[in-house]
C-alpha positions as CSV (number, residue, x, y, z in Angstrom):
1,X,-35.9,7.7,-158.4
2,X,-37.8,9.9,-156.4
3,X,-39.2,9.6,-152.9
4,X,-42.8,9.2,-152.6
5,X,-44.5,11.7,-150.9
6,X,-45.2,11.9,-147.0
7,X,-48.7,11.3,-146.2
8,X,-51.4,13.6,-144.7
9,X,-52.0,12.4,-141.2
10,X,-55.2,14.0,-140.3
11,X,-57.0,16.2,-142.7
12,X,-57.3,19.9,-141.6
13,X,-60.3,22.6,-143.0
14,X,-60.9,25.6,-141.4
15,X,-63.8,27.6,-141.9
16,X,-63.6,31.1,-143.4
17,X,-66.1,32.6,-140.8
18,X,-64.4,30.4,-137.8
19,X,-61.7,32.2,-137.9
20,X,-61.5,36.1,-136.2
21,X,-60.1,38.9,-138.1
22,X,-57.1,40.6,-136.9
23,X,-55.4,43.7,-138.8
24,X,-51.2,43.8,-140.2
25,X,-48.9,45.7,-139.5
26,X,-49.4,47.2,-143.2
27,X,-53.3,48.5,-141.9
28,X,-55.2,45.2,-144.1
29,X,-57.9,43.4,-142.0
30,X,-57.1,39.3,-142.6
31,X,-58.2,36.3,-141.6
32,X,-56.1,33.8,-141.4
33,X,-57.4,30.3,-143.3
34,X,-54.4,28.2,-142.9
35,X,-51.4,28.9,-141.2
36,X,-49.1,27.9,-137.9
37,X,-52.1,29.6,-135.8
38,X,-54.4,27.3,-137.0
39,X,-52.9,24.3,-138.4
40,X,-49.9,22.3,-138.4
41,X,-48.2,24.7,-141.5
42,X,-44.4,24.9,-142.1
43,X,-43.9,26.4,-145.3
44,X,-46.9,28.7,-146.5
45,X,-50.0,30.6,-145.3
46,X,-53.2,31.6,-146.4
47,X,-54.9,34.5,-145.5
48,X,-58.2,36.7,-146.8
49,X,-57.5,39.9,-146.5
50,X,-59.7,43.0,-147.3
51,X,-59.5,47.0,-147.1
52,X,-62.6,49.5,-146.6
53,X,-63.3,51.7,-149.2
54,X,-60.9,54.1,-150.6
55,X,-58.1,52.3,-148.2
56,X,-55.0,51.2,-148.6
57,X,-52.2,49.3,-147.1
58,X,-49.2,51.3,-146.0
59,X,-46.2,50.4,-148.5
60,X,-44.1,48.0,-146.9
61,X,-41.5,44.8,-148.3
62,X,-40.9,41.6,-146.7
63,X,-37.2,40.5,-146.4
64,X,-38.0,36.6,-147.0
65,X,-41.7,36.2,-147.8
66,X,-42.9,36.0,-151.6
67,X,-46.4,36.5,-151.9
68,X,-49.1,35.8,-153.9
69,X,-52.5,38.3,-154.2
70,X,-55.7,36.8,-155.3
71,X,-58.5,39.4,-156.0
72,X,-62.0,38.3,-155.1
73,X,-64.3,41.6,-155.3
74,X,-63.5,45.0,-155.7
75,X,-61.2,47.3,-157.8
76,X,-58.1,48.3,-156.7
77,X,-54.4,49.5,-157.9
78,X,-51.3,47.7,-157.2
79,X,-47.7,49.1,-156.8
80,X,-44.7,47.0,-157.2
81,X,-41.1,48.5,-157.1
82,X,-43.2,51.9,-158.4
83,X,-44.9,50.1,-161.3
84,X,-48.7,50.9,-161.1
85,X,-51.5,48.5,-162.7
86,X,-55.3,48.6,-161.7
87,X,-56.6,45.3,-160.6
88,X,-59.8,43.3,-160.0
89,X,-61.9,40.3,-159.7
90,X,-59.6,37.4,-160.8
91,X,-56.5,38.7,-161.1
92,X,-53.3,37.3,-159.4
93,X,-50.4,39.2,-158.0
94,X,-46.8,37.8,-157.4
95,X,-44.7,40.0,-155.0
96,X,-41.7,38.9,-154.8
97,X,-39.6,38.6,-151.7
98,X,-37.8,42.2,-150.9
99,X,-40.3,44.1,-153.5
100,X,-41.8,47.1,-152.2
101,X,-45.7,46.8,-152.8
102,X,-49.3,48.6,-152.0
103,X,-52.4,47.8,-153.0
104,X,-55.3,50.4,-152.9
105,X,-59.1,49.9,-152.7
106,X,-60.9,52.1,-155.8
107,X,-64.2,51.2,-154.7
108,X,-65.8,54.7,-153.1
109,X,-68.8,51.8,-151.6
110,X,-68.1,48.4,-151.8
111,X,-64.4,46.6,-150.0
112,X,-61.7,44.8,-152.1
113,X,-61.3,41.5,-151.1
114,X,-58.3,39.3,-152.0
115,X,-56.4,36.3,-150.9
116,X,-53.1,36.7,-150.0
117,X,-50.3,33.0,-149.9
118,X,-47.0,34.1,-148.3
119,X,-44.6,31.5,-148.5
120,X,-42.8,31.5,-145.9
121,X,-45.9,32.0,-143.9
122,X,-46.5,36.1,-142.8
123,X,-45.2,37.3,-139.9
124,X,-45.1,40.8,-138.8
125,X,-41.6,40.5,-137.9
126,X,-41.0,40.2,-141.7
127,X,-43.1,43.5,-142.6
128,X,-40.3,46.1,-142.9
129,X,-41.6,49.9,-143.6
130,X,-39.9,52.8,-144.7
């Protein structure tokens, strides 16, 4: 039998525009939607993130974080492990934990705009660079 689930105490929405950018240690502007900043989180975080035209985050793993990417607008390429694939609008990216990754903005006008889940949530302290 398995237990039921714990209940939600209090329900918690935070607003996109509510909350104030901040950039990474890999160069990405985010904003964090839901993590243990904003919210009573153990396990996950949500972030938007977005980079200008023609940028790019600097290539960098996380030791225990998997993450997922969730592309909103733009073009862009990934790199995983040195596999290269051009993304865009709908596509998801898993990264999993202790894979080297980058993802670049094509767009020469408009940004690329993408969700990013890390679970456990981010932290810098788990952004290791080369």
């Amino acid at each position: 039998m398995r237990d039921a689930p714990i209940p939600i105490r209090v329900m918690i929405i935070r607003a996109r525009d509510a909350q104030s950018p901040f950039t990474t240690a890999d160069g990405s502007t985010i904003r964090s939607l839901l993590d243990h900043t904003n919210a009573p989180v153990e396990n996950q975080s949500l972030a938007e993130a977005s980079l200008p035209p023609g940028g790019a985050t600097q290539r960098h793993y996380h030791r225990i974080s998997e993450e997922f990417y969730y592309l909103l607008e733009g073009r862009g390429t990934m790199e995983i492990n040195g596999e290269t694939r051009e993304v865009g609008p709908g596509d998801a990216i898993l990264i999993p934990a202790g894979a080297w990754h980058q993802i670049r903005s094509l767009e020469e006008v408009d940004i690329l705009r993408f969700l990013c889940c890390c679970a456990p949530p981010y932290s810098h302290d788990d952004t290791y660079f080369s």
